[in-house]
C-alpha positions as CSV (number, residue, x, y, z in Angstrom):
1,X,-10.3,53.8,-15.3
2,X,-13.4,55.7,-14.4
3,X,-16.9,54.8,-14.1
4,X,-18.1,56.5,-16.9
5,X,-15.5,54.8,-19.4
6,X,-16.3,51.6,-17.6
7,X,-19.5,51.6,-18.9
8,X,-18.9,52.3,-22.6
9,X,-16.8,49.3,-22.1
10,X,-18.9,46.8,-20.6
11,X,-21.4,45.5,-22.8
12,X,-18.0,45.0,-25.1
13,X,-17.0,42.7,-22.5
14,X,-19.8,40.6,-21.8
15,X,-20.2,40.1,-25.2
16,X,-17.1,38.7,-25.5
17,X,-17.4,36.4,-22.6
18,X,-20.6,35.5,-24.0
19,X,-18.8,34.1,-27.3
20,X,-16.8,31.8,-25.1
21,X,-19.0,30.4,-22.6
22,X,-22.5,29.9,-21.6
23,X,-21.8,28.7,-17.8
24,X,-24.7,29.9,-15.6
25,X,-23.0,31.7,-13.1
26,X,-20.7,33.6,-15.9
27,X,-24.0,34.6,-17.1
28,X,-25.2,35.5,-14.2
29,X,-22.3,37.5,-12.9
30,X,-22.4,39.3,-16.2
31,X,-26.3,40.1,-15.6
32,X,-25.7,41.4,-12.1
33,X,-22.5,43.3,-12.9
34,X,-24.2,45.5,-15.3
35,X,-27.5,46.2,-12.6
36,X,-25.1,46.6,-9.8
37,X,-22.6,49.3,-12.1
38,X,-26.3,50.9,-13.5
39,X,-27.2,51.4,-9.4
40,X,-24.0,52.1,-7.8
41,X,-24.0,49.0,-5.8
42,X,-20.0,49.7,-5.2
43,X,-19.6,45.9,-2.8
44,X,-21.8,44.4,-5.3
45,X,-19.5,45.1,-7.8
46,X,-16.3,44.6,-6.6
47,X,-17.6,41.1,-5.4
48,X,-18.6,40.4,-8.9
49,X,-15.3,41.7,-10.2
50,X,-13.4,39.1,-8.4
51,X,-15.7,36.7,-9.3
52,X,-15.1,37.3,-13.1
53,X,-11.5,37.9,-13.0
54,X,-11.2,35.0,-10.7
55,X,-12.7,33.0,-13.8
56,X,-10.5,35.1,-16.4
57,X,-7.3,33.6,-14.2
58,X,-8.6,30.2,-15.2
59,X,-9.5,30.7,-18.6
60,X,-7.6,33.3,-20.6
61,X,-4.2,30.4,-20.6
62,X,-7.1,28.1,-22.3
63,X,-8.3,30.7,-24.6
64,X,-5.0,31.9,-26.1
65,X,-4.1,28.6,-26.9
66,X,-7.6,26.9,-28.5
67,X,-7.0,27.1,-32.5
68,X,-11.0,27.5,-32.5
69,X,-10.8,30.6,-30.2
70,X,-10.9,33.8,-33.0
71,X,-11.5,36.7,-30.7
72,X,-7.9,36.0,-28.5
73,X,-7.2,39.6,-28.4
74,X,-10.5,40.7,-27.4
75,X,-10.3,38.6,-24.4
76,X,-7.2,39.7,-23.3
77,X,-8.3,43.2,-23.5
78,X,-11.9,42.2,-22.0
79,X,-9.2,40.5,-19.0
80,X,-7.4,43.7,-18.5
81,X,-10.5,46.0,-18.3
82,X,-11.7,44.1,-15.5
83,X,-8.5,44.2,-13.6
84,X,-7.9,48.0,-14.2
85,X,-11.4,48.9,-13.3
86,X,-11.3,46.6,-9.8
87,X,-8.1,48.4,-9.0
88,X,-9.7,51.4,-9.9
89,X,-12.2,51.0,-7.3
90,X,-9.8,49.7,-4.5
């Protein structure tokens, strides 16, 4: 995944995260990932990429299985854009 792509998909992502959880540091790892893709900061974002996929590898077992959860599938793709775009940037 490219840089430019990544961006059309981010705010898609956050939001999603959003809908799930308001813990400070998800917020603001969100807040910082989108500054540090806007300026380039390439260690800033790989840093927050592990950070959020780190999370994602806690979560997303929780998330498939709460019954209150109605965006599943848009987590799991928010999950896997992460992970292709981190590996993208290797």
């Amino acid at each position: 995944m490219e840089k430019q792509e990544f961006m059309v998909e981010l705010d898609g992502v956050i939001g999603t995260i959003h809908t799930y959880t308001r813990n400070p540091f998800m917020m603001g790892y969100t807040r910082e990932l989108k500054r540090a893709v806007k300026h380039d900061d390439l260690d800033k974002i790989k840093i927050i990429l592990d950070k959020v996929i780190s999370w994602y590898n806690e979560e997303i077992d929780k998330i498939k299985n709460d019954e209150y959860i109605f965006n599943k599938n848009m987590h799991e793709k928010a999950y896997f854009i992460l992970k292709e775009y981190r590996q993208a940037i290797q």
